[in-house]
MARKEMI-514344 format. One line per 5 residues: number of its first residue (from 1); for each residue x, y, z of C-alpha. Coordinates in steps of 0.001 Angstrom, whole numbers, plus 500000, padded with zeros to 6 digits. Layout:
N
NUM = X:Y:Z; ...
//
This chain:
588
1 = 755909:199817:795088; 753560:202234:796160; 750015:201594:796807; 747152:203818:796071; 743906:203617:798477
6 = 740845:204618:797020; 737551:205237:798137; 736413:202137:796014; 738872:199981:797966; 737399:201384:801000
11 = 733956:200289:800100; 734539:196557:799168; 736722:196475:802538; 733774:197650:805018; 731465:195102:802780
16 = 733963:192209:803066; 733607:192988:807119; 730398:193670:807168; 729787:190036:805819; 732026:188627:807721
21 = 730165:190034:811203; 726925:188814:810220; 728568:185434:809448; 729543:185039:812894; 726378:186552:814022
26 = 724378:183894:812397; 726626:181138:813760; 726641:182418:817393; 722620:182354:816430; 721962:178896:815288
31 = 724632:177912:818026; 722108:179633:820926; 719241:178069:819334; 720552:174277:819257; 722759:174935:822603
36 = 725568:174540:821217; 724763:171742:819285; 726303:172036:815576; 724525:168512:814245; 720812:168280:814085
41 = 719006:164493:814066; 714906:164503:813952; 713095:161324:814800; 709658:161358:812613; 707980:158761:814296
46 = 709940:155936:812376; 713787:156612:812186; 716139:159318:812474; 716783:161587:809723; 720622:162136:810483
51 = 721518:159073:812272; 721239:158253:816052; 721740:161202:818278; 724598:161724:820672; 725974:163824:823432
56 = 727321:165918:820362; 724472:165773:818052; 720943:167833:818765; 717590:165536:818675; 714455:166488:818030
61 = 712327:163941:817936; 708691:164400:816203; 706998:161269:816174; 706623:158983:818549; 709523:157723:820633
66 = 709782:154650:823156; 713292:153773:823870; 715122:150217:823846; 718104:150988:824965; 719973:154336:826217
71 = 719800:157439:824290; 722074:160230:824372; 721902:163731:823083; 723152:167346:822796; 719973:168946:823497
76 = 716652:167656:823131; 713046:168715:821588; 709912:166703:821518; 707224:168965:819450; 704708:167878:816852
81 = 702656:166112:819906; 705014:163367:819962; 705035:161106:823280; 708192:160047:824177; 708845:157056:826446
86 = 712031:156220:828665; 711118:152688:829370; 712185:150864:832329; 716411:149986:832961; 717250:152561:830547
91 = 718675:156134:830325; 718118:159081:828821; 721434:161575:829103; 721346:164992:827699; 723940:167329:827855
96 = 721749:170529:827882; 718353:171621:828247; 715265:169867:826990; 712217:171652:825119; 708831:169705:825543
101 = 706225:171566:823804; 702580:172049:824288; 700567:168508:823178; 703868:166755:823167; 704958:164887:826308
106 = 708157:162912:827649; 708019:159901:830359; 710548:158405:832471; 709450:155418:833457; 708943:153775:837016
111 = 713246:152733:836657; 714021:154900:834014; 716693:157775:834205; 716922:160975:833227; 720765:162330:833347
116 = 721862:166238:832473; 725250:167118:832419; 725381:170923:831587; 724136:172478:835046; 723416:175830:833983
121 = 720957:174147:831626; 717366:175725:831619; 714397:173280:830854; 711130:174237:829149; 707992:172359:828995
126 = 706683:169552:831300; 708269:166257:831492; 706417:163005:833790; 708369:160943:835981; 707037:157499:837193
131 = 707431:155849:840394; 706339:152874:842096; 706470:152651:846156; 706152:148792:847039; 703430:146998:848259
136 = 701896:148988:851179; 698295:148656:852817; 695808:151521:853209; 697406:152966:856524; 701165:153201:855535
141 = 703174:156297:854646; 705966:156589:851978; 708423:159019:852465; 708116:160809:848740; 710748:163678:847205
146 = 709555:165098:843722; 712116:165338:841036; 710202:168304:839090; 708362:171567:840003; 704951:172514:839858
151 = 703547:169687:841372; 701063:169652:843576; 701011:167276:846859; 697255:166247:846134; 697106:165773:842037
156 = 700204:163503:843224; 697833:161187:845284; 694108:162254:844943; 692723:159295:846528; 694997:160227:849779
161 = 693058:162175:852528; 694155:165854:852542; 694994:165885:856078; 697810:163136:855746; 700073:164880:854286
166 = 703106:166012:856179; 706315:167451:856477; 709024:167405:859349; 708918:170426:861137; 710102:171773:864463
171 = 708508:173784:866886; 709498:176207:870408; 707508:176389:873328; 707778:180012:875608; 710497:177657:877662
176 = 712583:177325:875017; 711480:173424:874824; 712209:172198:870915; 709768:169569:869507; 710681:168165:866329
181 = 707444:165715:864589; 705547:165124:861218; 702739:168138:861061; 700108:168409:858702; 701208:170298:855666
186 = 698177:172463:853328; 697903:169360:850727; 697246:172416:847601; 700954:173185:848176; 703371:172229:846048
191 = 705941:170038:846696; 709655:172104:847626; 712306:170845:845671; 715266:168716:847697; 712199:168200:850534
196 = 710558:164970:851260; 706912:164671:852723; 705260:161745:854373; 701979:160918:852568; 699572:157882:853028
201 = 698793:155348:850474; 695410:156216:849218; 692163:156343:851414; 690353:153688:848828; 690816:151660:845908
206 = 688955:149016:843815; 691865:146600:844611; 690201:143201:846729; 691027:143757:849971; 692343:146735:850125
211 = 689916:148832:851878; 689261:146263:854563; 693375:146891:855165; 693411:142729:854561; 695644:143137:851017
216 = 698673:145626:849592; 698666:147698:846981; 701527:149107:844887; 701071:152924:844323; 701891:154410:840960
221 = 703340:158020:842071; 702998:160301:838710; 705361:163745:839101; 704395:165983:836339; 706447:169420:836155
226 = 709356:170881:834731; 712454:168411:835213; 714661:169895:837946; 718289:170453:837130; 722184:171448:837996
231 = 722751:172793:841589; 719988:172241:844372; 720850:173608:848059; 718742:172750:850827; 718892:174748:854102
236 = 719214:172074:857025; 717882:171977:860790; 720084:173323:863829; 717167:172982:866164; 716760:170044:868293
241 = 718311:166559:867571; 718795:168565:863973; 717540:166002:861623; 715699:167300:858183; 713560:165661:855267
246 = 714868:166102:852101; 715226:163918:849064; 716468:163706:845805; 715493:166183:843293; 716268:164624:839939
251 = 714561:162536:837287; 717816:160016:837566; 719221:158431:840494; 722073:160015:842443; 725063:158273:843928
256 = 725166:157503:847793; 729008:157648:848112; 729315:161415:846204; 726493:162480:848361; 728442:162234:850955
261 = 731648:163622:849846; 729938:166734:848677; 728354:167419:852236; 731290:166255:854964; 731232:170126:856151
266 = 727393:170164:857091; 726649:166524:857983; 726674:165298:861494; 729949:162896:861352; 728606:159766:862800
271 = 724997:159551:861046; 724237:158090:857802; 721390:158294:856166; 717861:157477:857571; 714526:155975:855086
276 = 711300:155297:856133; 710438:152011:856314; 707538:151321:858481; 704254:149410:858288; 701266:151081:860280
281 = 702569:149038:863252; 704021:150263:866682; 706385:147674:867232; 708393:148365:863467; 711499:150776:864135
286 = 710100:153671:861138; 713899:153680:859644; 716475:152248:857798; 720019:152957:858052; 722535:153848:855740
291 = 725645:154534:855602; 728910:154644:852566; 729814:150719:854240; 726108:148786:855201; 722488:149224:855011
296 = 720650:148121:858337; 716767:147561:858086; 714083:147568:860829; 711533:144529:859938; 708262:145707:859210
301 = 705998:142618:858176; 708129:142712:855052; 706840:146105:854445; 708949:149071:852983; 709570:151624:850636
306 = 710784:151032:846950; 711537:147311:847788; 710971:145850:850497; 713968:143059:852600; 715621:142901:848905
311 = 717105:146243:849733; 719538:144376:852150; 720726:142286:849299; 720713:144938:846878; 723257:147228:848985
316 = 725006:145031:850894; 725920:142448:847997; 726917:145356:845548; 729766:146927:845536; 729346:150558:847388
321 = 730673:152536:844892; 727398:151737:842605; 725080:152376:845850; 722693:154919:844670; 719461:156899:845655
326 = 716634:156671:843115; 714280:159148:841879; 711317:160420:844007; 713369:158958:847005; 712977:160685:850304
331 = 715293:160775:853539; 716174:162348:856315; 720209:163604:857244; 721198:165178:860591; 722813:168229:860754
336 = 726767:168142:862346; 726947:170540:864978; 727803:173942:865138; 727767:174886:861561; 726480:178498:860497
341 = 723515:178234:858017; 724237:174658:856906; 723271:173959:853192; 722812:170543:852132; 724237:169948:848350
346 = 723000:167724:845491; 724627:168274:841752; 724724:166733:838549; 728271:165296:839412; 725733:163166:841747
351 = 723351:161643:839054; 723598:158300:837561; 721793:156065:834621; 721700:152625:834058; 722231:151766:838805
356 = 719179:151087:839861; 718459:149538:843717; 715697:147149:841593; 719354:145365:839953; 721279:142916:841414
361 = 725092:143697:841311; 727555:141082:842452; 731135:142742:842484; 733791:142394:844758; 733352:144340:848147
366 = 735019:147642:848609; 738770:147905:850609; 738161:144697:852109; 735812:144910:854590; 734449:142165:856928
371 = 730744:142972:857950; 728467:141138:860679; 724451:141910:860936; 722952:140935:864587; 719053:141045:864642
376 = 717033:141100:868429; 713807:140021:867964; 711064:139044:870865; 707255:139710:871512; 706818:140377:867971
381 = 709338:143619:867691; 712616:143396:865498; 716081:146022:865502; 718635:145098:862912; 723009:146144:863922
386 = 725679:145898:861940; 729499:145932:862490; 731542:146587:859630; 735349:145905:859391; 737860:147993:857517
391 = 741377:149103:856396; 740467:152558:856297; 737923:153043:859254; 739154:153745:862909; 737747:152968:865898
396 = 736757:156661:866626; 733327:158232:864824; 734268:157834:860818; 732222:160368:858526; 729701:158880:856367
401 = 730539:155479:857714; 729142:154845:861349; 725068:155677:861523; 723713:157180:864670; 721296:154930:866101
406 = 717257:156263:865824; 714657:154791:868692; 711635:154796:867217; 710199:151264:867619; 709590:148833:870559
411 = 713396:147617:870857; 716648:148808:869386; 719994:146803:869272; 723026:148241:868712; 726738:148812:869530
416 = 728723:151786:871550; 731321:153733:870110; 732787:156904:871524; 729533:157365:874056; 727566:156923:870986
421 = 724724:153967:870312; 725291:153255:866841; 723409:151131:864258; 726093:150669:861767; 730013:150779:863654
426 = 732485:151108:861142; 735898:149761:862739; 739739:149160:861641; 740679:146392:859715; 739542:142775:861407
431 = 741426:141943:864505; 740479:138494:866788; 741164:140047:869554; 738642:142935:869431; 735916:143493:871937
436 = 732523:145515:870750; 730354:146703:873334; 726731:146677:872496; 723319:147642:874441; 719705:147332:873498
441 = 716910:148888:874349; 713075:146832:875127; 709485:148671:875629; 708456:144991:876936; 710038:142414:879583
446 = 710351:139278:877782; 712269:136636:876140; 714119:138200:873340; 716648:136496:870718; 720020:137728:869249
451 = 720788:135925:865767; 723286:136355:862946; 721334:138302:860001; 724031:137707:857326; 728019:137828:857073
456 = 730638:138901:854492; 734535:138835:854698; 736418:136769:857056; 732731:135902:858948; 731588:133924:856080
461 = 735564:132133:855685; 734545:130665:859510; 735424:133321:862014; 733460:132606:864998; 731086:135562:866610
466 = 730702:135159:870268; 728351:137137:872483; 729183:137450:876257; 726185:138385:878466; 727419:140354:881245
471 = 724353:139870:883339; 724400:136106:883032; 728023:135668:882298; 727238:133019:879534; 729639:133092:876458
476 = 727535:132021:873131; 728969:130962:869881; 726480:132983:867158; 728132:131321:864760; 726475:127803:865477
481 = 723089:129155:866733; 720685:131934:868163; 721363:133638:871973; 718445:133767:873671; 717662:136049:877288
486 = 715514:137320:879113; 715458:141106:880204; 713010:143708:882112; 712050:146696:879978; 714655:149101:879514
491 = 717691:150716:878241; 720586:148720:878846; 723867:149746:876989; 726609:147562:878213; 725138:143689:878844
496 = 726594:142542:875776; 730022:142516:874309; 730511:140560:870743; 734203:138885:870930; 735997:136739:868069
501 = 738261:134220:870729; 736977:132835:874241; 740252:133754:875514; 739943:137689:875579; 737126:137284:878210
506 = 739333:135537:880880; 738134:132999:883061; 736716:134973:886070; 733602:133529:887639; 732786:136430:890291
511 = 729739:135462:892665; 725974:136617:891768; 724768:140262:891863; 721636:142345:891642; 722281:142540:887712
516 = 722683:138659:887251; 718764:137832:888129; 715892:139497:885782; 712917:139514:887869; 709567:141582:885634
521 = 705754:141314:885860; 703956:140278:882548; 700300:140158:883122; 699509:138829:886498; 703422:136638:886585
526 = 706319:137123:887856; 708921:135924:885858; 712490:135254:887073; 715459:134636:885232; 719106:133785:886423
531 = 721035:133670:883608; 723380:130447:883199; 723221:130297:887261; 721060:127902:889127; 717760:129005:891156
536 = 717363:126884:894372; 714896:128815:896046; 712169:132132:895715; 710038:133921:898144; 707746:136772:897872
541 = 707074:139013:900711; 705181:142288:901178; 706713:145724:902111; 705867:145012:905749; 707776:141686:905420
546 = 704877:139376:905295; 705925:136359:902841; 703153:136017:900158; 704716:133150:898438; 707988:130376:898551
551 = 708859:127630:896454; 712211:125722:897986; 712683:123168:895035; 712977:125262:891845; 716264:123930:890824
556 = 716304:125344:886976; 717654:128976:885729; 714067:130676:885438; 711035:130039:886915; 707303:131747:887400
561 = 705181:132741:889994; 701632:133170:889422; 698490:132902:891095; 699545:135920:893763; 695957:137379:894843
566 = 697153:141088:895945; 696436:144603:895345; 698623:146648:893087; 701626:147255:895412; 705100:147064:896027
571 = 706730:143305:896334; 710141:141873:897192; 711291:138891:895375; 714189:136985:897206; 716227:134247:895481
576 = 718398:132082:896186; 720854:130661:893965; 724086:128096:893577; 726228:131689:893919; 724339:133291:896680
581 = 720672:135377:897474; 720155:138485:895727; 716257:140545:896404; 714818:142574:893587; 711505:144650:894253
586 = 709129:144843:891971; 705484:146807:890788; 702867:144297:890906
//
């Protein structure tokens, strides 16, 4: 058969394509317009016109909106000045970008999420995120992160003085010296996204008693801004002891254990992560630790941000894998050593909905780990340890699982590890026979007390947790009560050890030494302790060797001297016990 082409054929052919381009065209449109989104839902204030909206399905939603339970949707638009609400414990998740336009305006409530999946997602308009810092007086700091741009540090809190805002900074001298501190930051700025900056509760407020500093407040923190999403980088410290602010930069809540594993090549190896938690008092320790196994706090009056002691129940009776870091939450991370231009990651592989800190999760505890919490507390200071247990931990520095220890308040307990004074130890899985060093570290001679905090694992089945003083040589069973001692102000990193059987101490009873007997000045006393070991005897004498003092029937482990009329000068304090003499001097 043979086939004639014509120019008639010709024409209908080219309009046939012709149609057929501008087809497409109009698809690949209305695709770029609804980002991808093929279905199309529109809330008019009372129900949706297309059914619910889903992670497949674009919503626009025109009246308003408060939610009731999660929401999900392709894209989203709020327009016709709708408000739209995310109320409290649930989620909005949204697998591209979201459109707020002008008079229209979308909330996430004070624990409320706000998920995106698509990183390369572009948001337009200005969303509000809500968050509540707990109860803090007028002098206290919260450690804040903003999880949109465009805000400003001091529309965020207007009633906080502008010069107490800060940021952590670190500075040279012409020696070379590094000095690493909060510093005043310009409170017009804006805050940086992935940064966190320390800024006081506000100056006043109507609230009775707050003023006077005799009452708390809870401070609403408002971000308004474009919502920030996909990919955030944040260039880290290499100067000094390398630690940087930062903080998470989404409307949702991002999980602690993918944190991690997204930044093992710029992280320091043995330090978790590192809150502020501090009351305007010198004696609280300003952080709490975490790490992927335990959360340690420092005691601050019951003071601290976004929730207070119920943070220790929160993490360490949930399981870690739902552990999570919630919105407008700021930190600080230390840098690992050595690395070139170290950029700290956070992604929407990160971000979680419906995990909030505020929840209570009881689930069964991760790779069976066994975890012990000591607290040291004494002339009104407090330092929280833990020890944690587990099948996959070693007895080396474990990445993301042992936290570096922090001194910043008037003691610190914690254990050693590889030359390393840890707050959190991670550890293999339980063994009886193991032996954990541990020091502390005590601004003020005193009386000080070590105590069980809480226990999980084979602790809380009736493994016994005994504490061996090294200066005193007395063994204590934790398990049945509190260890108290007495120490001189100091850093002292190997007069404990914690042991799980009496018999891996031995039975060795050497005689008394210069490190048995605690001999400090409080006030205008001496105070003298010997441990376990009997005192039968004390004298005081001058540097000349002119005795000052003697008491020859003490008989009892401590004892006092007071009443000593002499200038400021140098004494020596001789005593005698059951083991033998030892002489300590002494500032008075």
């Amino acid at each position: 058969m043979k086939i004639f082409t014509t120019p008639v054929n010709l024409k209908f052919l080219c309009l046939a394509m012709v149609f057929m381009l501008c087809g497409t065209l109009a698809a690949n449109a209305q695709n770029n317009t609804t980002g991808g989104c093929s279905v199309t839902t529109t809330w008019n204030g009372t129900a949706w016109s297309n059914g619910e909206p889903n992670t497949g399905v674009r919503a626009v939603i025109a009246g308003n909106y408060t939610s009731s339970a999660n929401i999900s949707a392709c894209n989203l638009t709020v327009n016709n000045g709708a408000q739209v609400t995310i109320s409290v414990g649930t989620t909005l998740t949204v697998n591209n970008e979201i459109t707020v336009n002008s008079n229209s305006s979308l909330i996430i409530q004070n624990n409320a999420n706000f998920v995106q999946i698509n990183d390369s997602a572009i948001n337009n308009g200005t969303i509000t995120v809500v968050r509540n810092s707990s109860s803090l007086y007028r002098l206290d700091y919260t450690l804040w992160s903003s999880p949109v741009s465009g805000q400003q540090l001091q529309s965020f809190s207007p009633a906080t003085s502008s010069n107490r805002f800060y940021d952590y900074t670190y500075s040279t001298d012409n020696s070379g010296n590094v000095a690493e501190m909060y510093s005043s930051v310009n409170a017009a700025a804006n805050f940086e996204t992935a940064k966190s900056y320390l800024i006081r509760m506000p100056n006043t407020d109507n609230a009775s008693g707050y003023n006077s500093g005799t009452s708390a407040l809870t401070f609403e923190g408002t971000f308004t801004g474009i919502a920030t999403n996909g990919t955030v980088t944040k260039t880290l410290a290499t100067l000094g002891n390398r630690y940087t602010a930062v903080g998470n930069p989404y409307a949702s809540a991002i999980n602690v254990q993918d944190f991690f594993a997204a930044n093992s090549e710029v992280l320091d190896p043995a330090a978790g992560l590192y809150f502020w938690r501090k009351k305007n008092d010198t004696n609280a320790g300003s952080y709490a630790t975490l790490t992927r196994d335990a959360y340690v706090y420092n005691h601050a009056n019951g003071q601290e941000q976004f929730g207070g002691e119920q943070w220790d129940e929160l993490f360490n009776e949930a399981s870690s894998q739902n552990w999570v870091i919630n919105p407008g939450q700021g930190f600080l991370v230390k840098t690992a050593e050595g690395v070139a231009n170290p950029q700290l990651v956070f992604n929407n592989a990160m971000r979680r909905g419906d995990v909030h800190n505020n929840q209570f999760f009881r689930t069964a505890q991760d790779d069976q780990k066994s975890r012990v919490w000591l607290d040291l507390t004494g002339n009104n200071a407090f330092s929280q340890t833990a020890i944690v247990y587990s099948n996959t931990a070693t007895t080396g520095l474990d990445y993301g699982r042992d936290g570096k220890l922090i001194t910043s308040g008037a003691v610190a307990l914690y254990s050693v590890a590889d030359a390393t004074n840890l707050t959190i130890q991670a550890r293999p899985a339980f063994q009886n026979n193991d032996v954990v060093v541990m020091g502390y570290m005590a601004n003020t001679a005193g009386n000080y007390t070590i105590s069980i905090h809480r226990k999980d694992g084979v602790f809380a089945e009736g493994q016994n947790i005994y504490i061996k003083d090294n200066v005193t040589g007395a063994i204590h069973n934790l398990s049945n009560g509190d260890y108290s001692f007495t120490t001189a102000a100091g850093t002292f990193n190997d007069r404990f050890t914690v042991v799980y059987a009496t018999e891996v101490l031995g039975n060795n009873t050497p005689a008394i030494t210069n490190n048995d007997v605690i001999v400090y000045k409080q006030d205008a006393v001496i105070n003298i302790s010997a441990g376990t070991n009997q005192i039968t005897d004390v004298a005081v004498y001058d540097i000349s060797g002119r005795k000052l003092y003697g008491s020859s029937s003490v008989n009892a482990s401590q004892t006092v001297i007071n009443g000593l009329q002499v200038a400021q000068e140098m004494l020596i304090v001789e005593i005698n016990t059951v083991k033998g003499k030892v002489s300590k001097k002494i500032l008075f």
